[in-house]
C-alpha positions as CSV (number, residue, x, y, z in Angstrom):
1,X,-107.7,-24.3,34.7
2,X,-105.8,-27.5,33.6
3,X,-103.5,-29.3,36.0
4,X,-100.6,-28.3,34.9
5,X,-101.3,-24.7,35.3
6,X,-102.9,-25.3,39.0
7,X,-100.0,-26.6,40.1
8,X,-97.4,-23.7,38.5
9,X,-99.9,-21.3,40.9
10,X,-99.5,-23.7,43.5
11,X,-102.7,-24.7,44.0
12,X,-104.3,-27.8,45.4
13,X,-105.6,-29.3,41.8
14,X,-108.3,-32.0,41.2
15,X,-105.9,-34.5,40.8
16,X,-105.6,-35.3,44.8
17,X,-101.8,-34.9,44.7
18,X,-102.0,-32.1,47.4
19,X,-98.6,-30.9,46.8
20,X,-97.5,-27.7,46.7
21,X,-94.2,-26.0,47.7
22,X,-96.0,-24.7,51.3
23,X,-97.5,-28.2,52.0
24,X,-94.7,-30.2,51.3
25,X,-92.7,-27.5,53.6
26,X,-95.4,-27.6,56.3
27,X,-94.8,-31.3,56.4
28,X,-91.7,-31.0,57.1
29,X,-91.9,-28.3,59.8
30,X,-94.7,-30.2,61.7
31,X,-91.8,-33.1,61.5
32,X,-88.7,-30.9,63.0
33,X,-90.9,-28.7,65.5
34,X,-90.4,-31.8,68.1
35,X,-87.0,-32.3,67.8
36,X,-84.2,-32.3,70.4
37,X,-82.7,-28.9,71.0
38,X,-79.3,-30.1,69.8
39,X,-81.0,-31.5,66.7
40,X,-82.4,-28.2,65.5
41,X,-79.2,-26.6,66.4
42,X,-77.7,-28.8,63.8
43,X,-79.8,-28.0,61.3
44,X,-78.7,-24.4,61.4
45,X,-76.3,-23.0,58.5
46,X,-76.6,-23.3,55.3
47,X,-76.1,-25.8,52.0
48,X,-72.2,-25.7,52.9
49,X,-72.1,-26.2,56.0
50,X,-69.3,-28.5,57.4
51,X,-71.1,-32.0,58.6
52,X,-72.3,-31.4,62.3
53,X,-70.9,-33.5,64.9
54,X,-74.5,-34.1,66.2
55,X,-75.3,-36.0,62.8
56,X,-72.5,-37.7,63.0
57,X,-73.9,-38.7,67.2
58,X,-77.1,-39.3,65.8
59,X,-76.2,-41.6,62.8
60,X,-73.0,-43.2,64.3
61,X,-72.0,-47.1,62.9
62,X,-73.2,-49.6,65.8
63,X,-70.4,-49.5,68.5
64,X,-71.0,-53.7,68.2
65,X,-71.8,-54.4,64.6
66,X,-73.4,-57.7,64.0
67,X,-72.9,-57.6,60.2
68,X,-69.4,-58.3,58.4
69,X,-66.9,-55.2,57.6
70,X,-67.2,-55.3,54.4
71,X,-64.7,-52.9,51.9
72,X,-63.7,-52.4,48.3
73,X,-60.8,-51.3,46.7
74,X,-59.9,-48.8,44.0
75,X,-58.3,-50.0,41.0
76,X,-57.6,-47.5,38.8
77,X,-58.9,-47.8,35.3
78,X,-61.4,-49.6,36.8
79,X,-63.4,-47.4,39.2
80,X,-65.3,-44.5,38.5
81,X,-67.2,-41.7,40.4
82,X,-71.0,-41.8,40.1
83,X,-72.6,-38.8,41.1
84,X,-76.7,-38.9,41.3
85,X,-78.9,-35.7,40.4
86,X,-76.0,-32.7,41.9
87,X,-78.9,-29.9,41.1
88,X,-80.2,-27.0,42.3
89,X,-83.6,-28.5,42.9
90,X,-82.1,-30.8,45.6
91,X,-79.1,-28.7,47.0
92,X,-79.4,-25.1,46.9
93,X,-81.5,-23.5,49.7
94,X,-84.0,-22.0,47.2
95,X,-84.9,-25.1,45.0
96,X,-88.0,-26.6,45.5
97,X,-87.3,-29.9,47.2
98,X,-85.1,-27.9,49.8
99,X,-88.3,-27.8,52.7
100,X,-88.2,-31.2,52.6
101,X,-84.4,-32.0,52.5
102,X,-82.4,-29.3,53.7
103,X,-82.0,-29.9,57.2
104,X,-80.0,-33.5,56.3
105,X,-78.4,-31.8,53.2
106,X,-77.4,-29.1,55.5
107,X,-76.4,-31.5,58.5
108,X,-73.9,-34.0,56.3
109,X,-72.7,-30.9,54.4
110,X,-73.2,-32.7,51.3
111,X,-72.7,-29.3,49.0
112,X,-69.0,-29.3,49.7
113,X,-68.7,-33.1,50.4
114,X,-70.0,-33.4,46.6
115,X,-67.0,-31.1,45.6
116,X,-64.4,-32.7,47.6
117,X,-65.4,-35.7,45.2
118,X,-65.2,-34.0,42.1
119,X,-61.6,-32.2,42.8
120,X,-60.3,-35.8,44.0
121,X,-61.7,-37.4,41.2
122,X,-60.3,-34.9,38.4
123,X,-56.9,-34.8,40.5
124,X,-56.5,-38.7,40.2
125,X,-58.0,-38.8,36.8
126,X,-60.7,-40.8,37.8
127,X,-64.0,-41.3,35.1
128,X,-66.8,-38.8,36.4
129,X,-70.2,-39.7,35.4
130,X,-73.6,-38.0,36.4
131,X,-77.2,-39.8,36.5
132,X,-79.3,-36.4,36.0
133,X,-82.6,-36.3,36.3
134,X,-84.9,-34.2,34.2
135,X,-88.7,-34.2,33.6
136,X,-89.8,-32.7,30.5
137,X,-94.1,-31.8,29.7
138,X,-94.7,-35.2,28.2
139,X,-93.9,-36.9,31.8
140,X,-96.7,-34.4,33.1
141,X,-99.0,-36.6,31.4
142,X,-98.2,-39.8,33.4
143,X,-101.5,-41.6,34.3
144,X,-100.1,-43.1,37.4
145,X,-97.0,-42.2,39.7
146,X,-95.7,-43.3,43.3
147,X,-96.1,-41.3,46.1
148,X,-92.8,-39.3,45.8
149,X,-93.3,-39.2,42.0
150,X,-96.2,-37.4,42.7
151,X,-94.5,-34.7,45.1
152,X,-91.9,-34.2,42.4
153,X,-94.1,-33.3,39.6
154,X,-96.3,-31.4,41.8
155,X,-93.7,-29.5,42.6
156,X,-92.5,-29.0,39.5
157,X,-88.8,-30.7,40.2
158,X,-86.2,-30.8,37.7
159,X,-88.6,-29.6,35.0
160,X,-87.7,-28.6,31.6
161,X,-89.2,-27.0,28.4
162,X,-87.8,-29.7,26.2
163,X,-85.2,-32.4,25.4
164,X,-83.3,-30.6,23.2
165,X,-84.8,-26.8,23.6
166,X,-82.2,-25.4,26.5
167,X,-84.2,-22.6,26.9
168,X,-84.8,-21.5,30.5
169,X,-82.8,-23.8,31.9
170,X,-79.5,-22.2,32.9
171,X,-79.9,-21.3,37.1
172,X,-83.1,-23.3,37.1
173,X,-83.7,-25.5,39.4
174,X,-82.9,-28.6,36.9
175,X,-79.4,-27.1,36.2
176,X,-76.4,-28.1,37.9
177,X,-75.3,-26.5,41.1
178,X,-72.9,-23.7,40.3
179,X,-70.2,-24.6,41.8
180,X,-70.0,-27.8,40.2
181,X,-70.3,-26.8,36.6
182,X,-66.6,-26.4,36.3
183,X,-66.0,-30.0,36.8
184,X,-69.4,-31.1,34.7
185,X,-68.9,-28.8,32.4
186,X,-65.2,-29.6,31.5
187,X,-65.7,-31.8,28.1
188,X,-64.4,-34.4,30.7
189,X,-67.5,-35.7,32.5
190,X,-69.9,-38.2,31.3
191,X,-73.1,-36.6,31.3
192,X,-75.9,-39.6,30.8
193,X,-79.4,-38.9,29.6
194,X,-81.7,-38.5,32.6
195,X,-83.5,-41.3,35.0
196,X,-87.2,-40.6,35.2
197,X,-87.9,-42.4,38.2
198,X,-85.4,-43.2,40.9
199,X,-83.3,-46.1,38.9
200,X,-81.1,-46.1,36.2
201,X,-82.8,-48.7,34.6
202,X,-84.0,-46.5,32.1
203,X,-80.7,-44.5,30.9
204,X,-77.3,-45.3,29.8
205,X,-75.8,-44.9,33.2
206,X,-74.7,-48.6,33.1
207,X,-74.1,-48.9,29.4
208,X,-71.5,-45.8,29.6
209,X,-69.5,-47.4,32.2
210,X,-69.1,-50.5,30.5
211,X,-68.3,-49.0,27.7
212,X,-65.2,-47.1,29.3
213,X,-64.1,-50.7,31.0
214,X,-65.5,-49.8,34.7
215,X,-66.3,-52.3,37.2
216,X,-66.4,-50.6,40.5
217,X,-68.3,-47.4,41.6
218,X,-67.8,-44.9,43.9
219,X,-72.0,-43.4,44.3
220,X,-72.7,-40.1,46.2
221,X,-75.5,-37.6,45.3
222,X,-79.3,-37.1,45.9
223,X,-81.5,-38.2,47.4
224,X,-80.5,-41.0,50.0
225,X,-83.3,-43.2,50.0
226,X,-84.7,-42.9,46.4
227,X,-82.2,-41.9,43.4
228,X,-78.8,-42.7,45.2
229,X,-80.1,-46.5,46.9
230,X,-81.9,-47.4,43.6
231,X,-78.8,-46.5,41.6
232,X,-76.8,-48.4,44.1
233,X,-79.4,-51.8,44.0
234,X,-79.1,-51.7,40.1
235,X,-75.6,-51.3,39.7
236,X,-75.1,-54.2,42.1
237,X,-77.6,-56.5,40.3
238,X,-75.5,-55.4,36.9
239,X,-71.9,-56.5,38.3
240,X,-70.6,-53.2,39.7
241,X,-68.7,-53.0,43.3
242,X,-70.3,-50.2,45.1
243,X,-69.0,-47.9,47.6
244,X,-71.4,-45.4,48.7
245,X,-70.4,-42.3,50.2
246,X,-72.8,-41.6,53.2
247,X,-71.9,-38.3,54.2
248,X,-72.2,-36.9,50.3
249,X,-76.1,-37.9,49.9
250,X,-78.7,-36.8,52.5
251,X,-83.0,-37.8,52.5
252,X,-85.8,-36.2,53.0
253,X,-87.0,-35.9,56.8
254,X,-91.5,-36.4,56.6
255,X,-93.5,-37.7,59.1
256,X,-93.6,-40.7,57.6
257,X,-90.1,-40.9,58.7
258,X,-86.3,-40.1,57.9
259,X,-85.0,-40.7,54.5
260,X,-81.7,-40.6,55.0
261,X,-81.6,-43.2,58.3
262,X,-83.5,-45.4,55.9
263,X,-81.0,-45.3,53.2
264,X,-78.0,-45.6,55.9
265,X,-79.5,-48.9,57.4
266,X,-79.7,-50.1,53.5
267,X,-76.1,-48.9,52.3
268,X,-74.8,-50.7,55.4
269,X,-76.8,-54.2,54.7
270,X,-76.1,-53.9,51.0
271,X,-73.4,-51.8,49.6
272,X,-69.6,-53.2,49.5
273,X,-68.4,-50.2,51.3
274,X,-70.1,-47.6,53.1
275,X,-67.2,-44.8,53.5
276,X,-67.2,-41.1,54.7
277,X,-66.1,-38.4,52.1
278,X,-62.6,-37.5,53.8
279,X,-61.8,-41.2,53.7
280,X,-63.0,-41.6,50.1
281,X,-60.7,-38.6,49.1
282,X,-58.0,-40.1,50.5
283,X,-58.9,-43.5,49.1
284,X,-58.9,-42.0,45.5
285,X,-55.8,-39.7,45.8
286,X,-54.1,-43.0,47.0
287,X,-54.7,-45.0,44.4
288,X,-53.2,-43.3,42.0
């Protein structure tokens, strides 16, 4: 059986990856069984759910910060809507990173965060642009990957059968999340070829918003800590403003620790604003 069959059955394949759907789930549930009673009432509901006030407790700005304010403004013609890897793999409770993710997805209520963004951003005539991420068989064939690289292609994330061939793709987990494919979908929305790894240093991301005169970025999607910070530390090193959205993203929660509180520390030392999604929607309609 080759490897890439083993891990379709979900087996535990000679390549020492260990990861399956179940393990990467058991992970996760050996990580929430000890948390507070308030903290696994949070985590109840579902992708939609409205952000929980004991996520908001439990990730609250320091009372006494010891770092400057720092802000950005949005110019119109200028400022454009980034949004990171809005698929089913990531956000819907039966894609395959959910185990792993859904309790923070679930806790920020980044589903409908996501689509406040997208209605503000079409309202106010913003640029849309979305950093997909896609793995076709070829990347299957990788010699060497990271550790989350690793979990991703053992669990088959964002797969598809080809670059060009769209064939099982519509509702997989690599498509977009329904509810968003109106806004997408729309002939409107810059759709750039896919990242591979967590950076868009190897797509057009950048490249297309130069192209339509854009200097500052407004960056929500998935996940936290990998896709959404290394799309913010690129498009900082390339000249962009950055405001990232903290309550439209959410991380994975491991034993090794909490994705998304790792990414919030980051966004807050290194973004130029670090906004909640009512304030951003207000930001955008205001600047019209």
């Amino acid at each position: 059986m080759d490897h890439e069959t083993e891990h379709k059955r979900g087996a535990v394949c000679g390549c020492g990856c260990g990861a399956t759907p179940e393990r990467v789930d058991r992970a996760r549930r050996r990580l929430i069984a000890g948390a507070t009673a308030a903290g696994a009432a949070a985590a109840v509901g579902g992708p939609s759910a409205a952000a929980t006030p004991e996520a908001r407790a439990l990730y609250a700005d320091p009372e006494e910060p010891g770092l400057p304010q720092m802000d950005m403004e949005i110019v119109p013609g200028r400022t454009a809507l980034v949004v990171v890897d809005p698929q089913v793999d990531f956000l819907d409770e039966n894609g395959v990173a959910w185990g792993v993710v859904g309790e923070s997805v679930s806790e920020q209520g980044v589903v409908d965060n996501l689509e406040k963004l997208f209605v503000a951003a079409k309202s106010a005539g913003m640029p849309v642009v979305v950093s997909p991420h896609y793995y076709y068989p070829q990347d299957h064939r990788w010699q060497f990957e990271g550790t989350l690289e690793r979990v991703m292609h053992g669990i088959h994330m964002f797969d598809r059968k080809d670059p060009l061939d769209l064939e099982g793709f519509e509702g997989s987990g690599a498509d977009w999340m329904p509810q968003y494919k109106k806004y997408i979908e729309d002939g409107e929305t810059i759709v750039c070829s896919p990242h591979k790894v967590y950076g868009p240093e190897q797509n057009d991301l950048v490249l297309q918003l130069r192209k339509i005169g854009m200097d500052k970025v407004i960056l929500a999607g998935m996940s936290a800590n990998l896709c959404v910070e290394s799309h913010m530390r690129e498009l900082l090193e390339t000249g962009f403003e950055v405001a990232v959205i903290r309550d439209a993203t959410a991380g994975a929660k491991v034993p090794e620790g909490d994705g998304y509180l790792a990414a919030l520390i980051n966004f807050r030392m290194i973004a130029n604003a670090v906004w909640w999604t009512d304030d951003a929607v207000k930001r955008i309609g205001s600047a019209v």
